[in-house]
C-alpha positions as a Markdown table, in Angstrom:
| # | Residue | x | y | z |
|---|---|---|---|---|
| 1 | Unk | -20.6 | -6.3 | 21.3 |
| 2 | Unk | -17.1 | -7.8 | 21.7 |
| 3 | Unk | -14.9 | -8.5 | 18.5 |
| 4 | Unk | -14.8 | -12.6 | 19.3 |
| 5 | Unk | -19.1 | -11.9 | 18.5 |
| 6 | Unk | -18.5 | -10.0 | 15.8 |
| 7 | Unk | -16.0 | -12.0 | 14.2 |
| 8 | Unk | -18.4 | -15.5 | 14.5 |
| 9 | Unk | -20.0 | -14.3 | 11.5 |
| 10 | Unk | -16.9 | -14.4 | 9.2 |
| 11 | Unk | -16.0 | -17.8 | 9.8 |
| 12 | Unk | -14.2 | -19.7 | 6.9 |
| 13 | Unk | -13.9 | -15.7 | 5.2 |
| 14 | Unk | -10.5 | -14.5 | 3.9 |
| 15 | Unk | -9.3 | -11.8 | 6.2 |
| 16 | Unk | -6.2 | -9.4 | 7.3 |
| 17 | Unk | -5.3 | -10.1 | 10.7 |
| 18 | Unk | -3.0 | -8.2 | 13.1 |
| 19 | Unk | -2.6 | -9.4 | 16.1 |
| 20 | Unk | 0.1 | -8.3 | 18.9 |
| 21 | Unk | 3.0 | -10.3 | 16.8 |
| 22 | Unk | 1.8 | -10.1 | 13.6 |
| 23 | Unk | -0.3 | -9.5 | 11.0 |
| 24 | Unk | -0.7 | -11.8 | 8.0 |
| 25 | Unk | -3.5 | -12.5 | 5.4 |
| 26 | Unk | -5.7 | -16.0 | 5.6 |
| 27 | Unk | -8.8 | -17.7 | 6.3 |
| 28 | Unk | -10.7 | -17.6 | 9.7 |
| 29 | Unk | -11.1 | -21.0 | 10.1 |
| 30 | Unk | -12.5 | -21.4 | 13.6 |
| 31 | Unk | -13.6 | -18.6 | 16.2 |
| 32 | Unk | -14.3 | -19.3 | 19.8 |
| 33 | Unk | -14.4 | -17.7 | 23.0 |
| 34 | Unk | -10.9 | -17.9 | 23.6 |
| 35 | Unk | -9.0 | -18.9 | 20.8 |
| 36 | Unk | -8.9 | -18.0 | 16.7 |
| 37 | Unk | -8.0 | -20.7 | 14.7 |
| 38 | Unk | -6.4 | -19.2 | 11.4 |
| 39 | Unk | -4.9 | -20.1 | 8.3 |
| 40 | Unk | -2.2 | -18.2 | 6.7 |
| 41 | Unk | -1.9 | -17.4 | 3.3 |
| 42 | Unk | 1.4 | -16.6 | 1.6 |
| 43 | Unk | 0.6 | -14.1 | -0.6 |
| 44 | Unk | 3.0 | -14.8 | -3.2 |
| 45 | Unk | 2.4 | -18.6 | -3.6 |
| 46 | Unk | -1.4 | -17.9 | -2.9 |
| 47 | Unk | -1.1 | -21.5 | -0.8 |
| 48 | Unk | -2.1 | -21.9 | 3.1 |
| 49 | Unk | 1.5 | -21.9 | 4.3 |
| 50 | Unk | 0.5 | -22.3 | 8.3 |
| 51 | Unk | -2.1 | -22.5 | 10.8 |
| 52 | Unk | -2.3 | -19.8 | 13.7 |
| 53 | Unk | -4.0 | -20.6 | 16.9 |
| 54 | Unk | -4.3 | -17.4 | 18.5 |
| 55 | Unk | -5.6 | -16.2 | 21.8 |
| 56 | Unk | -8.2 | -13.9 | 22.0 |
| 57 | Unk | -7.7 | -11.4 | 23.6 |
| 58 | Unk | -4.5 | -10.3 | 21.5 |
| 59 | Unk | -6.2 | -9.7 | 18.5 |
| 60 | Unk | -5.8 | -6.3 | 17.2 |
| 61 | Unk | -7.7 | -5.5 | 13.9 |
| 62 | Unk | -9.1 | -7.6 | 11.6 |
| 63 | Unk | -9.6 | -5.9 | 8.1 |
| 64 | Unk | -12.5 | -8.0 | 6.1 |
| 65 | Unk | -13.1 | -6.2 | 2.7 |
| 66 | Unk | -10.9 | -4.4 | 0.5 |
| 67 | Unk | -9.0 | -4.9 | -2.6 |
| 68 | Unk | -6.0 | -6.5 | -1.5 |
| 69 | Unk | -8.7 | -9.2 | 0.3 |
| 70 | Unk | -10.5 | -9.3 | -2.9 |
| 71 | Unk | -7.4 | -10.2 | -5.2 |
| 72 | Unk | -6.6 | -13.2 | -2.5 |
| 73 | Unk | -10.5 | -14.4 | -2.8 |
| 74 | Unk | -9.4 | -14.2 | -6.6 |
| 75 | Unk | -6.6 | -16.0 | -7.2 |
| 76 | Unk | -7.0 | -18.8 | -4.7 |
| 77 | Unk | -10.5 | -19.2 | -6.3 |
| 78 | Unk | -8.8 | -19.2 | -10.2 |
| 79 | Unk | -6.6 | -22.5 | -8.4 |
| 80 | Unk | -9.7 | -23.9 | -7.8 |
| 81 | Unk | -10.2 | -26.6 | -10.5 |
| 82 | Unk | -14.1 | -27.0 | -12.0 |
């Protein structure tokens, strides 16, 4: 199964991604065939600060779960008003 697959199914999740520029934290918005459309989130602001359209095949790793994920999901969703 190739990652572009993979990754489908965490569309509009907050992920890490490292890619071969970069790495940043944000939201998958979009993921096709040969691009990734993704938001990034400045982690000290918690607001979306740019959006990345990257090509495929460059992506590296792309961390889903974790704490540091978990504390983003947090405080974006503590912003959120009711």
């Amino acid at each position: 199964m190739r990652l572009i697959n993979k990754l489908k199914a965490f569309e509009n999740q907050y992920v890490f991604l490292k890619w071969a520029m970069n790495g940043e934290y944000g939201k998958l918005k979009y993921v096709g065939e040969d691009y990734i459309e993704f938001d990034v989130v400045d982690v000290d602001t918690m607001s979306y600060s740019e959006t990345l359209l990257i090509a495929a095949p460059l992506i590296l790793e792309v961390a889903i779960g974790g704490s540091d994920i978990s504390r983003i999901v947090a405080e974006i969703s503590s912003q959120l008003t009711p």
